[in-house]
C-alpha positions as CSV (number, residue, x, y, z in Angstrom):
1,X,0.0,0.0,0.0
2,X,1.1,3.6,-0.1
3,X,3.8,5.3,2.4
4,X,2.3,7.4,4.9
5,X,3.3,11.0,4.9
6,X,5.2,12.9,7.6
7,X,2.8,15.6,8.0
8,X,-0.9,15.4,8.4
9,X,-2.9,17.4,6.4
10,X,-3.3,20.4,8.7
11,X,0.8,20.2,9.2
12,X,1.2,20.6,5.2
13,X,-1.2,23.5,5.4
14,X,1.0,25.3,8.1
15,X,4.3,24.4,6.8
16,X,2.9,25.5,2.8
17,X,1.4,28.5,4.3
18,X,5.0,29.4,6.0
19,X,6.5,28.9,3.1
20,X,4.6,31.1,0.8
21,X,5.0,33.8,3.5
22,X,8.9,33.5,3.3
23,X,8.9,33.2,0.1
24,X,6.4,36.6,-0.5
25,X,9.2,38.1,2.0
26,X,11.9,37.4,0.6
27,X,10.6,38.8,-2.6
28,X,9.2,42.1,-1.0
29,X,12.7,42.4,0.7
30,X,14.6,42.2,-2.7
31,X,12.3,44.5,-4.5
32,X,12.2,47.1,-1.9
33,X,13.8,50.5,-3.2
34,X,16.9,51.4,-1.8
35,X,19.1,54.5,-1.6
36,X,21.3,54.5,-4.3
37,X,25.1,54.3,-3.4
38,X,27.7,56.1,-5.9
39,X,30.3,53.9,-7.1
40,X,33.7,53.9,-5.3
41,X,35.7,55.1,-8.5
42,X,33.1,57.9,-9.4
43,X,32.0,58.6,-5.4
44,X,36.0,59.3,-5.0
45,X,36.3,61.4,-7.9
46,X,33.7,63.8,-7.8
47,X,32.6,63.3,-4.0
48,X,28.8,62.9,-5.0
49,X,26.3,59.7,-4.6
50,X,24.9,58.5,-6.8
51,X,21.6,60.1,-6.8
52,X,23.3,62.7,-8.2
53,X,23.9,61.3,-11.7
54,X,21.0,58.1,-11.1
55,X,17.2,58.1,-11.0
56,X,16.7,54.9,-10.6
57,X,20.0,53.1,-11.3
58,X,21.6,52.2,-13.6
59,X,19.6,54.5,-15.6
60,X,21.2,58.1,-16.1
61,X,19.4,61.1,-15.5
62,X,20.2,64.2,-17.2
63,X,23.1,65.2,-14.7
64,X,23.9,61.9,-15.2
65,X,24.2,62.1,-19.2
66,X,26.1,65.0,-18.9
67,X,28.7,63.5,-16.9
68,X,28.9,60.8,-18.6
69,X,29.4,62.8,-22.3
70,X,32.0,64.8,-20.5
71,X,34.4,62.2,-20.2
72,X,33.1,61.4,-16.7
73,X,33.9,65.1,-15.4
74,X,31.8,67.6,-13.6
C-alpha cells in the first residue's frame, strides 16, 4: 500500500502557508527600493552619490548624461 506522509494534512497546510510567507518576503525584501550608493571610483572622484547622476540606477538622468558625455567630469 502507499507510504504514509510525515505531516498530516493540517501540518502541510502550516508548513505551505509558511512557506509562501517567506517566500512573498523574501521577494518584498529584494524589491524594496533602496538608496542609491555612488560607485567607489566615481564617489571618489567627484565626492557625489549616486543620486546625483541616477534616478533609478543604472539608468542616467540628465546630470547623469552629462557627466557621462563629459568624459566622466563635472
Amino acid at each position: 500500500m502507499g507510504e504514509k506522509s510525515a505531516f498530516t494534512g493540517s501540518t502541510r497546510l502550516v508548513v505551505g502557508a509558511a512557506a509562501v510567507t517567506a517566500l512573498t518576503l523574501a521577494a518584498l525584501v529584494a524589491a524594496a527600493p533602496r538608496e542609491a550608493k555612488a560607485s567607489p571610483a566615481f564617489a571618489q572622484q567627484t565626492g557625489k552619490q549616486c543620486g546625483f547622476c541616477h534616478g533609478k540606477p543604472p539608468a542616467l538622468n540628465a546630470q547623469g548624461k552629462k557627466f557621462k558625455a563629459n568624459g566622466n567630469k563635472l
